[in-house]
C-alpha atoms as one frame of an Amber mdcrd trajectory, in Angstrom:
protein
  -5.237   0.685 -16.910  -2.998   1.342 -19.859  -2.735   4.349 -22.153  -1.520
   4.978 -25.328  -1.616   8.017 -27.638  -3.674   7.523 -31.398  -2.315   9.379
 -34.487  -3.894   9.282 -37.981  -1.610   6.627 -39.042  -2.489   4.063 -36.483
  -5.907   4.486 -36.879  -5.532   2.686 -40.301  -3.187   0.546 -39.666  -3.680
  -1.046 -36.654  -6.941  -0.254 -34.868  -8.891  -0.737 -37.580  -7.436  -3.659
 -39.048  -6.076  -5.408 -35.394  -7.628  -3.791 -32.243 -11.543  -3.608 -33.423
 -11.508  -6.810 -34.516 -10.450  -8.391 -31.070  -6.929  -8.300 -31.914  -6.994
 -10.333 -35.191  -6.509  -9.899 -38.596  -9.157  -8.417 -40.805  -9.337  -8.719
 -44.045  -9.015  -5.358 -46.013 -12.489  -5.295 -48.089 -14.487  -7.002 -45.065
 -16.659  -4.474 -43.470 -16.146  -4.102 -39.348 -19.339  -5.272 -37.985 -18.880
  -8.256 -40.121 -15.364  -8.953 -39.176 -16.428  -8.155 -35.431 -19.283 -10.823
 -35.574 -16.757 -13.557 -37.403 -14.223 -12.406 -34.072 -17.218 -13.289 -31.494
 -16.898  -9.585 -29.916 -19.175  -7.256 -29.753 -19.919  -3.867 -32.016 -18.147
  -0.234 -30.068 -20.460   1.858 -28.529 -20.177   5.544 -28.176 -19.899   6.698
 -24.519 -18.903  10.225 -22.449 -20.412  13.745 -21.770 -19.824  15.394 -25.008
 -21.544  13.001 -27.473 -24.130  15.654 -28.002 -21.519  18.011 -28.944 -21.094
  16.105 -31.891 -24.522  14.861 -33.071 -24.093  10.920 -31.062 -25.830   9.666
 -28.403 -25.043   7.699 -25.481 -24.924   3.565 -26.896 -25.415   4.130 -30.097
 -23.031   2.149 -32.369 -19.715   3.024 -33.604 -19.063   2.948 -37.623 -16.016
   2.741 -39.537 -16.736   6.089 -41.308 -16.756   7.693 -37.692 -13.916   5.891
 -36.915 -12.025   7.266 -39.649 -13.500  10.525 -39.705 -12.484  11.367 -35.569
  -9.105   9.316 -35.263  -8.129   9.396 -38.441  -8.536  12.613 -39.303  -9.223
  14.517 -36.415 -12.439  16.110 -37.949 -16.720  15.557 -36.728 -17.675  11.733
 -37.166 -20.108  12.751 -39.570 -17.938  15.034 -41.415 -18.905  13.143 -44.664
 -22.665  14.057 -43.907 -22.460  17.603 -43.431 -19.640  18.345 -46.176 -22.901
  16.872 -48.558 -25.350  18.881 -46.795 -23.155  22.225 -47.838 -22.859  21.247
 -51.133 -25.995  20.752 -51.740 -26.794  24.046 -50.095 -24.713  25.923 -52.504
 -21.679  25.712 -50.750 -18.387  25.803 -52.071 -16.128  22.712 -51.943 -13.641
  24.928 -49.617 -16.462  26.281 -47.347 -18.158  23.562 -47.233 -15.210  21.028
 -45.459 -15.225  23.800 -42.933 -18.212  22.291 -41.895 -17.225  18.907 -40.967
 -13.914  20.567 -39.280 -13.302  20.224 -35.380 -10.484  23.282 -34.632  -7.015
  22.706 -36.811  -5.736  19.568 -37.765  -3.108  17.645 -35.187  -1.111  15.038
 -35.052  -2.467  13.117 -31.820  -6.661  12.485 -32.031  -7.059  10.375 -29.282
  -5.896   8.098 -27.106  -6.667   4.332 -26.515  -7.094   3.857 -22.428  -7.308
  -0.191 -21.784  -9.048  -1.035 -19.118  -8.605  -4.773 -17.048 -10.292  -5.486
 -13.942  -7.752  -7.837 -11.198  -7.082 -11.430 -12.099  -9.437 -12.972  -9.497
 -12.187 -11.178 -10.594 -11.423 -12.233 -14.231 -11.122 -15.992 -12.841 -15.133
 -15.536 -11.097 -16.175 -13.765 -14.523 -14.977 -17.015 -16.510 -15.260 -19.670
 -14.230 -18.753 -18.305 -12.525 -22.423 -18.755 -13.346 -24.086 -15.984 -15.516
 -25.158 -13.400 -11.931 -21.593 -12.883 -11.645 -20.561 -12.745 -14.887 -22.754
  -9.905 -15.505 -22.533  -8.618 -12.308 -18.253  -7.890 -13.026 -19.252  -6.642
 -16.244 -21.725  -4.301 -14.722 -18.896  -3.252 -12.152 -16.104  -2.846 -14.899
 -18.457  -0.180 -17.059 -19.120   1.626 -13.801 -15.438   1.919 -13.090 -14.961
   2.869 -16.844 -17.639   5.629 -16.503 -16.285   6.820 -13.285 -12.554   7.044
 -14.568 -13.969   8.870 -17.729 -15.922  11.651 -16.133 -12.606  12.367 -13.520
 -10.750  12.688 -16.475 -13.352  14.920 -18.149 -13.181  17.542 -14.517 -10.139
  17.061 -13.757  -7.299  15.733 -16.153  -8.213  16.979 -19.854  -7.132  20.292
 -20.610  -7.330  22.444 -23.854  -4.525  24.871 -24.245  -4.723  27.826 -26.098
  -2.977  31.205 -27.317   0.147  31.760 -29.196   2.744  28.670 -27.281  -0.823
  27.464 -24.741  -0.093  29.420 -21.729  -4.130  29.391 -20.825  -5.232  26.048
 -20.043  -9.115  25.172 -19.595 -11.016  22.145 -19.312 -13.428  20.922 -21.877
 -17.082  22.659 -21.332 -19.217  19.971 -22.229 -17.122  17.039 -22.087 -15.121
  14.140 -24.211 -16.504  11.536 -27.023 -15.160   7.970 -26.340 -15.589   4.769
 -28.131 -15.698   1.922 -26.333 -14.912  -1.834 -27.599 -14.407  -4.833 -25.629
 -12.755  -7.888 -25.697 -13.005 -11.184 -24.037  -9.575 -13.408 -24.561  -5.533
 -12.480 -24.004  -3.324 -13.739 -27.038  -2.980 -16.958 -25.219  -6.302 -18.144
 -25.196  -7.254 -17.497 -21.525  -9.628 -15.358 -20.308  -8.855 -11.636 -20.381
 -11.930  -9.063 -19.815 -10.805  -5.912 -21.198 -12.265  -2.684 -22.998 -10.460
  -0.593 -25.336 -11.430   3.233 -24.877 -11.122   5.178 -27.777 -10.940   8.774
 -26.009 -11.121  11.683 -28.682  -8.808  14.746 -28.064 -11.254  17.654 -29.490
 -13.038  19.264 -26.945 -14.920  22.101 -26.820 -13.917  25.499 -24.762 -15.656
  27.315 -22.725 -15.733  30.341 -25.634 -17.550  27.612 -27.919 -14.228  27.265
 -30.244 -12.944  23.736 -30.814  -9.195  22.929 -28.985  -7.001  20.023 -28.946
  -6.317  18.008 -25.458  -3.292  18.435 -24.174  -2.258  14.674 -24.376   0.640
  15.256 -21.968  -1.189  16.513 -19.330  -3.356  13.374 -20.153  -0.356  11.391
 -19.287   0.507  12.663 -15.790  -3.103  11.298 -14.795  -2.273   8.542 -16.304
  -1.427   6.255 -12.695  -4.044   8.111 -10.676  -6.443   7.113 -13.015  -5.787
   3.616 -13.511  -5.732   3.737  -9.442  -9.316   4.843  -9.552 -10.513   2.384
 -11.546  -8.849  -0.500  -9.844 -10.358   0.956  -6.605 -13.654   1.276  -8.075
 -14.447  -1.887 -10.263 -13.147  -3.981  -7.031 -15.614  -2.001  -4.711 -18.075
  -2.445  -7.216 -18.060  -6.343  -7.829 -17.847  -7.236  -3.936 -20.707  -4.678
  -3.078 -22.844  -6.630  -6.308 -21.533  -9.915  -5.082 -20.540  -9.917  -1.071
 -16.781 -10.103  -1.453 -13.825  -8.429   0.207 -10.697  -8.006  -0.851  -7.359
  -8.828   0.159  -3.559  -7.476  -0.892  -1.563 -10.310  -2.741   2.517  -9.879
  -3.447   2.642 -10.225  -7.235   6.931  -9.449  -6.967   8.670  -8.830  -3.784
   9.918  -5.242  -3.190   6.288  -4.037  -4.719   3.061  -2.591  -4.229   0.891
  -5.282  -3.857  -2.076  -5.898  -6.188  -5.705  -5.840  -4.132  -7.533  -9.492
  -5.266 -10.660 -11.008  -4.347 -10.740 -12.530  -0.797 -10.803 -16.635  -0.728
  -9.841 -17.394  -4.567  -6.931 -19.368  -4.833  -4.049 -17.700  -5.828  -2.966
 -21.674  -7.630  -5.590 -20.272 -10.572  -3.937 -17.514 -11.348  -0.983 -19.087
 -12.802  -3.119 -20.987 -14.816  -4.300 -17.720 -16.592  -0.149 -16.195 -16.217
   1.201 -18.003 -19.433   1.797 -15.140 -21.672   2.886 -13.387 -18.142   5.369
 -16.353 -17.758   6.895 -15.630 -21.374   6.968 -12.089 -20.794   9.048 -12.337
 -17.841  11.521 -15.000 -19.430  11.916 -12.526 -22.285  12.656 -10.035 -19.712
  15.122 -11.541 -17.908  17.190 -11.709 -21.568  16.586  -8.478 -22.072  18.061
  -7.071 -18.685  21.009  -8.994 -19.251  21.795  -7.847 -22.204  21.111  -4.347
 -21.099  23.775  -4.700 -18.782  26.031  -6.319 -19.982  25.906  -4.435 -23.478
  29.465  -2.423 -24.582  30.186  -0.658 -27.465  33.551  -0.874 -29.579  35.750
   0.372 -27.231  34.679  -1.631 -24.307  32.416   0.320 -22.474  28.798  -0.032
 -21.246  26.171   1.550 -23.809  23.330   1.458 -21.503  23.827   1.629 -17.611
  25.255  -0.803 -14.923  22.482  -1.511 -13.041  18.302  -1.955 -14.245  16.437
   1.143 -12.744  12.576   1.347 -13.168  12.586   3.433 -15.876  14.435   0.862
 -17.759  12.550  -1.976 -16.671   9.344  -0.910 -17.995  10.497  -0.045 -21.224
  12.590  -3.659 -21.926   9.224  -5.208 -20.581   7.007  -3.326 -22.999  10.199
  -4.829 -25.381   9.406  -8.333 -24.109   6.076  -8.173 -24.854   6.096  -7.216
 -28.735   9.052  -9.887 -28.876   6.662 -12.877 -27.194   3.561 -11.774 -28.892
   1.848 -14.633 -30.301  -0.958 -15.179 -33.179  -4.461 -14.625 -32.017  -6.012
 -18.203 -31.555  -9.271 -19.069 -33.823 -12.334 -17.196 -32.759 -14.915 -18.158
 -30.505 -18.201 -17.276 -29.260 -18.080 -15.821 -25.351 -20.391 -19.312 -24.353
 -17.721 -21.564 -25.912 -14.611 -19.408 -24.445 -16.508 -20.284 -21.158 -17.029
 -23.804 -21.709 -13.525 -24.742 -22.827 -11.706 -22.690 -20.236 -13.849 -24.527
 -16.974 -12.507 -27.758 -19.068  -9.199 -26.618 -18.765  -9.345 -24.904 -15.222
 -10.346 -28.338 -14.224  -7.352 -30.140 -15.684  -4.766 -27.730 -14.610  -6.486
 -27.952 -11.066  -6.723 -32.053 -11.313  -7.209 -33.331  -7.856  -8.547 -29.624
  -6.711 -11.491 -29.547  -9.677 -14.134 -28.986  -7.426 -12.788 -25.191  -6.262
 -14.672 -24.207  -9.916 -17.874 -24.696  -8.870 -17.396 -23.316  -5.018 -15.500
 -19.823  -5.716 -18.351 -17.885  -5.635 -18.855 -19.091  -2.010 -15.217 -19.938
  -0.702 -15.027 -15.862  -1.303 -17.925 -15.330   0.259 -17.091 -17.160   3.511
 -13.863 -15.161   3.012 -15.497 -11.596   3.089 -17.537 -11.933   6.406 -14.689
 -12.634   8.592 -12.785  -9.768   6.879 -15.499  -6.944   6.687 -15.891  -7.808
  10.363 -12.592  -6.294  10.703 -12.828  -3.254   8.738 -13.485  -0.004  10.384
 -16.985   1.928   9.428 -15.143   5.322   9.177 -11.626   5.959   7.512  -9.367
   8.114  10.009  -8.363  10.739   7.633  -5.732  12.602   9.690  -3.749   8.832
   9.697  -4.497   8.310   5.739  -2.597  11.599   5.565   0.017  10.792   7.289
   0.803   7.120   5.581  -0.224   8.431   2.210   2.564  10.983   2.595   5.446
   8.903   3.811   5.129   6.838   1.145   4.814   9.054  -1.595   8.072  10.797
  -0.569   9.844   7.307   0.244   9.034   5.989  -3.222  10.076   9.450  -5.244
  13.609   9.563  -5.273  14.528  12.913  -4.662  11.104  13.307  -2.144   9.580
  15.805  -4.567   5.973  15.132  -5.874   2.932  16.438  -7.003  -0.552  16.208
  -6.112  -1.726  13.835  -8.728   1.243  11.277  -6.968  -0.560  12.130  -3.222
  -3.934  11.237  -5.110  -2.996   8.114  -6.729  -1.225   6.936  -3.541  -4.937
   7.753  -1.565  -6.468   5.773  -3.713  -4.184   2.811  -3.297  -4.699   3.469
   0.490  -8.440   3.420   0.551  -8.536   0.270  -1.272  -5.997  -1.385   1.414
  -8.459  -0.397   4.068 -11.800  -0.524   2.504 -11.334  -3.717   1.398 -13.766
  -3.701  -0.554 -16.303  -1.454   0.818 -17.795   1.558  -0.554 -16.762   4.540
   0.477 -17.873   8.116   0.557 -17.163  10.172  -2.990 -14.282  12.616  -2.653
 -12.928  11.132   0.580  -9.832  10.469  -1.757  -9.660  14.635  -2.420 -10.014
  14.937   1.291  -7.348  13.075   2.217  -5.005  14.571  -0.138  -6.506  18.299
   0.823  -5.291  16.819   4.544  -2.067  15.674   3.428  -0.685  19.469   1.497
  -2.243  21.004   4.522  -0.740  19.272   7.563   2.808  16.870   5.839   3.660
  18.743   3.157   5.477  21.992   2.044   4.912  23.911  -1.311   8.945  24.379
  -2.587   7.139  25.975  -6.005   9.215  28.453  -7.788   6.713  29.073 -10.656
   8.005  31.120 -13.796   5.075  30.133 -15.974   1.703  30.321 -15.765   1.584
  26.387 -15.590   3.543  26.719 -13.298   1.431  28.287 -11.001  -1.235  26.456
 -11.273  -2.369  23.535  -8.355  -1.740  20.336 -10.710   1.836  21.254 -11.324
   2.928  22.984  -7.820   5.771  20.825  -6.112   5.618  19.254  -3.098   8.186
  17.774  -0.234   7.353  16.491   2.957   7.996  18.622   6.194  10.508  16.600
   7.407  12.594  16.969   4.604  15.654  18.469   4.637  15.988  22.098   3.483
  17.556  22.330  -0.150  16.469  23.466  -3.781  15.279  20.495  -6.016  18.343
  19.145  -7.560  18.780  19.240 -11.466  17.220  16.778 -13.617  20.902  16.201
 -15.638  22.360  13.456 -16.847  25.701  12.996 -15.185  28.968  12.658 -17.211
  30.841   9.614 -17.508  34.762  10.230 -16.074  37.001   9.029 -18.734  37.903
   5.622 -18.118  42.195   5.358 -18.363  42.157   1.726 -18.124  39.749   0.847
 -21.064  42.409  -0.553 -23.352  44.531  -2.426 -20.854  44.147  -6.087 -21.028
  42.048  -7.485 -17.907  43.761  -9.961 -15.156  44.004 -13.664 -15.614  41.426
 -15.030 -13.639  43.458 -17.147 -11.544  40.828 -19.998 -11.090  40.558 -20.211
 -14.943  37.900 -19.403 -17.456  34.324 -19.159 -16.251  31.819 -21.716 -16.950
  28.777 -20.574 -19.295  25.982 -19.226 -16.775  22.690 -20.353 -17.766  19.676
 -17.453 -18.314  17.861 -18.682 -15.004  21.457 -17.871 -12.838  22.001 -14.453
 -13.990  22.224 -12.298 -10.735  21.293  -9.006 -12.677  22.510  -5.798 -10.991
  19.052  -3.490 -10.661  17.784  -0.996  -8.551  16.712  -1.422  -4.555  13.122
  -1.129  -4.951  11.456   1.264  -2.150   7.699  -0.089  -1.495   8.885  -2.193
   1.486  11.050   1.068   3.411   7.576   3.350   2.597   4.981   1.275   3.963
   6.776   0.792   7.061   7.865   4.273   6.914   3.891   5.330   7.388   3.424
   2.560   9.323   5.977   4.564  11.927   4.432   7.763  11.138   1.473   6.593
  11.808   1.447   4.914  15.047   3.346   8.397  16.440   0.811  10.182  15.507
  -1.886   8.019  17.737   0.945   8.248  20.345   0.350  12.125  20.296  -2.966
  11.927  20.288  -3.109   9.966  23.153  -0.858  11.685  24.704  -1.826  15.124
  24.125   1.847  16.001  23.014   2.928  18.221  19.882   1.910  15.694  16.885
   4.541  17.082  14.654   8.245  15.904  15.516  10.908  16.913  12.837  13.702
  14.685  13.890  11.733  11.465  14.525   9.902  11.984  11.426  12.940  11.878
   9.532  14.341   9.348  11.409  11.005   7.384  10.452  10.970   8.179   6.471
  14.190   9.376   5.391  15.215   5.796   3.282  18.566   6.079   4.105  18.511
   6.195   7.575  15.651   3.723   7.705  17.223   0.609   8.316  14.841  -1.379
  10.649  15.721  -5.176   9.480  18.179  -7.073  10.043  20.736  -5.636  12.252
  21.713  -6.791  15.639  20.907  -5.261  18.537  22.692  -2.832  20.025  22.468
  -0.922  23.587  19.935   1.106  22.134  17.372  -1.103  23.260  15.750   0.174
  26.546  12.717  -0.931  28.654  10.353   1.394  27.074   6.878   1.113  25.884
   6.365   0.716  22.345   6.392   3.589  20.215   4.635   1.125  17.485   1.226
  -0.185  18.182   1.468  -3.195  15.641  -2.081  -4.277  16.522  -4.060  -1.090
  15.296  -1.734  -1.398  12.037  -1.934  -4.955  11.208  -4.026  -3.767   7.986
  -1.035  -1.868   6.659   1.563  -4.868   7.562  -0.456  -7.094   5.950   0.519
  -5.641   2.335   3.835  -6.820   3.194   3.544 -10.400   4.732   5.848  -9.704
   7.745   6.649 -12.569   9.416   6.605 -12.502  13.515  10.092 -11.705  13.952
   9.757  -8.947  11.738   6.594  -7.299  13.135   8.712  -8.239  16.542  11.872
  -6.263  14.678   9.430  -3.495  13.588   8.091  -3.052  17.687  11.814  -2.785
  18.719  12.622   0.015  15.822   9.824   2.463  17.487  11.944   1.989  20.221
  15.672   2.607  18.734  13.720   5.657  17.246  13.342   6.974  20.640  16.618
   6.443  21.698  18.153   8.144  19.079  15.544  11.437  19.664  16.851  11.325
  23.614  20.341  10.855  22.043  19.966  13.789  19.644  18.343  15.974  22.716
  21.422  15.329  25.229  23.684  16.054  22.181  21.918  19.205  21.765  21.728
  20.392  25.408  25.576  19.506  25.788  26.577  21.720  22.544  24.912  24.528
  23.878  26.174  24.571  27.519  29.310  24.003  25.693  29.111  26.952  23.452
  27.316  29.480  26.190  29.633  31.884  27.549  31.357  31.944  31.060  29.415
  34.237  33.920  32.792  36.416  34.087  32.712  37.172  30.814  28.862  37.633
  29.904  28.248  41.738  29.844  25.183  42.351  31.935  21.717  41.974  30.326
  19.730  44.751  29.862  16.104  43.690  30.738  14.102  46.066  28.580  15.613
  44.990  25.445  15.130  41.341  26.488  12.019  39.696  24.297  10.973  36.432
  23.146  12.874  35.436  20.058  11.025  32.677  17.619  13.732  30.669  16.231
  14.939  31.591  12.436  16.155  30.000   9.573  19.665  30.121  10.811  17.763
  27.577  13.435  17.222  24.795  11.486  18.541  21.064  10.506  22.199  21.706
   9.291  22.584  24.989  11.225  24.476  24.080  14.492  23.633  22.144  17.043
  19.736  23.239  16.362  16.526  23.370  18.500  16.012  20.300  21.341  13.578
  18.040  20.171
């Protein structure tokens, strides 16, 4: 799922000219359902809780008047209506616009939310017979209308009062427009609905407010997780599937795809992908390699993520092309079978057996798949890898949320689950991993969506300033550089680059909870204290977790293994370990051992070290001896510390 905020001005210039049309061109005095029907899509449709707020009803079709009336000018969609009725009534021009008025006039109306389902279940929409086609399209508006009313509970709020410092959700709801489209820019098949979400809402009180479209924005990832959970769960429920993780880009998370459809058909769909990313690659070269007039970098030295998905959005606009000459959905269907048959050649009759290769595909995988979700382990793995992949290991519960909703679709695989298991598992994850470092001065502040999180494990410290560091002067700008003593460098072609960018994390957190995980079965097992500080750091911390690669050392005892690979397998699939590596991953439970035993005899040796002589110890008095709980003074950084 994408998002993108609506203002006045777009609303007239591009979604009504470009985006309703099925990304063409319409002409400016052709009326939209006319220019829809010449497009081959289909007319909008007016969806969401708060329709009746409004005057609209659930399906009924969108008009260009309401169009212009709600995104364009932020006002009722049938403002033009009621502004007659008042005048008629008597009403003066200034009273009666009042009436067509929804709260003060602001920039941002809506926003445009772009929903996709996965590319395998685009290739069995195109490529299938008309049950599944309308099966995934069944499954994609459920997934729409479930990701709609979470955002309606639990992600739109109205601020209000002089600078917003009370914040409430929307009493009866949001108004959304939905369009959909069939085709990408290149011709291949690209199921896709643009949701035109409106911004007024109405509070509690019965006054109109704004959305705030920020807050909007922070939901943003846990609601595109939610729907790619739900519209795969969906379609394999309808149709019998399973699903199965597939490695888009190493480093990654991996991207959850129907079970048994070949992965060789997805590159014939990834053309405008394949442009894209050769577009990128310029682009990141150029980022860093860019200096201004006195020789110095303008951007940074290396690509961080950030940057990356802002040159990409860059590539994009760069390799858009023209939209190709409309056709009808029936003849989209037709031609593309034609050419999923040529591009597959010797393979041509996979089209007409997906359906079942999948099928076959799902039964030996649902035979795997446990019939209850171990929460107390999701909670565990969902943490680790929420503070591996932040940076700093500070987060918020919309990141646990997103990252349990990732994590139920890795182990569902497909299967439906229980509603609100994904709130449980956070609720788990606050209660038992994680430790509230707020330091609220506002009253959003103080509120549960914006309270900051770090796992236990981490060590003690205020979060450290979001700054920008300075550059240090650089002395040796305007000297002349060294001959190259092997002569001038031959031109390096785009494809040999070796662009500088940033280690990605997704590899170091899944095996991070991976770790986590398996010592927490150990302790239950075992009946020992689940909770260990040191190994848990020694598990998730990414600079100390360096499991691959490296020799062995005389760390390596004769012990049993801390990891149980074969209860995790599902997690280590996501990252296609080889043996050796699931071999390498067995060993590191054990090194992790070592080094608590290590830490412990270190301990036990500075304090019979630092512990006074007998001859020199005053006597004890025994009534003021007492049980002392260790204190802050106690902890990691403090001395040798507590044993382990």
């Amino acid at each position: 799922m994408d998002i993108a905020l609506i203002t006045a001005g777009q609303m007239y210039r591009y979604y009504l000219r470009q985006v309703l049309v099925g990304d063409g061109r319409r002409p400016g005095r052709k009326p939209l359902r006319k220019a829809q029907q010449d497009a081959g899509v289909p007319v909008g449709r007016w969806i969401g809780r708060g329709l009746p707020a409004v005057g609209l009803a659930l399906g009924q079709e969108v008009t260009e008047a309401q169009l212009r009336s709600l995104y364009g000018e932020g006002r009722h969609p049938d403002a033009e209506r009621l502004v007659a009725e008042q005048l008629a009534a008597g009403k003066t021009p200034k009273a009666a616009r009042r009436a067509g008025a929804l709260g003060r006039r602001v920039k941002v109306t809506g926003a445009d939310l772009v929903f996709r389902p996965q590319a395998t279940l685009q290739l069995l929409w195109a490529l299938g017979d008309e049950v599944t086609r309308k099966a995934i399209e069944a499954a994609h508006e459920r997934a729409i209308a479930v990701v709609l009313a979470w955002i309606e509970d639990n992600a739109a709020v109205i601020r209000y009062g002089a600078g917003g410092p009370h914040r409430t959700r929307p009493a009866h709801g949001l108004a959304a427009a939905r369009f959909r489209h069939y085709e990408a820019r290149s011709g291949m098949p690209l199921l896709h609905d643009h949701l035109l979400l409106s911004l007024r809402g109405l509070r509690p009180d019965g006054v109109w407010g704004a959305v705030h479209s920020e807050a909007l924005l922070e939901s943003a990832v846990a609601a595109s997780a939610l729907y790619n959970e739900v519209v795969m769960m969906e379609a394999c429920e309808a149709l019998g599937l399973a699903s199965e993780p597939r490695t888009v880009t190493a480093g990654r998370r991996p991207v959850m795809e129907v079970a048994g459809v070949p992965h060789e058909l997805i590159r014939w769909t990834a053309r405008r992908g394949e442009q894209i990313a050769a577009c990128l690659t310029e682009l990141e070269h150029e980022y860093v390699t860019a200096t201004d007039d006195d020789g110095n970098l303008k951007f940074a030295p290396v690509v961080s993520e950030r940057a990356r998905a802002r040159l990409n959005r860059i590539a994009a606009r760069k390799t858009r092309p023209a939209k190709p000459k409309p056709r009808s959905l029936v003849q989209l269907r037709a031609d593309w079978r034609d050419s999923a048959r040529a591009f597959l050649a010797a393979g041509a009759d996979l089209i007409d057996s997906l359906l079942e290769r999948a099928r076959t595909a799902a039964r030996a995988i649902r035979a795997r798949v446990a019939a209850v979700v171990d929460v107390g382990l999701a909670a565990a793995a969902v943490t680790a890898t929420v503070f591996v992949m932040h940076k700093d290991g500070y987060f918020h519960r919309r990141h646990l949320l997103a990252e349990a909703r990732r994590h139920l679709a890795l182990v569902q695989r497909g299967q439906r689950r229980e509603p609100g298991l994904d709130a449980t598992i956070v609720d788990a994850a606050l209660t038992a991993h994680c430790t509230d470092i707020t330091e609220a001065r506002t009253e959003r502040g103080r509120s549960p969506d914006y309270r900051l999180y770090t796992a236990r494990w981490a060590p003690p410290g205020p979060p450290p300033a979001r700054r920008r560091p300075a550059a240090a002067p650089d002395h040796d700008a305007d000297r002349e550089p060294p001959a190259d003593p092997a002569g001038p460098l031959l031109p390096v072609e785009p494809g040999e680059w070796d662009i500088p960018r940033v280690p990605l994390r997704h590899d170091r957190a899944v095996i991070a909870s991976t770790v986590l995980s398996a010592r927490l079965r150990t302790a239950r097992r075992t009946g020992r204290d689940p909770y260990d500080v040191f190994a848990h750091q020694q598990a998730a911390m990414p600079e100390q977790l360096l499991l691959f690669g490296q020799e062995e050392t005389s760390v390596r005892k004769k012990a049993e293994p801390v990891v149980d690979v074969a209860a995790l397998r599902t997690d280590l699939e996501a990252l296609e370990l080889t043996a050796d590596q699931i071999s390498r991953l067995g060993r590191a439970g054990q090194r992790l051992a070592a080094l608590r035993k290590d830490a412990n005899e270190r301990a036990d040796q500075a304090a019979a070290d630092s512990a006074p002589s007998a001859q020199d110890a005053p006597a004890a008095d025994p009534s003021s001896q007492q049980h002392q709980q260790p204190g802050p003074e106690h902890g990691q950084g403090r001395g040798p510390g507590p044993r382990l």
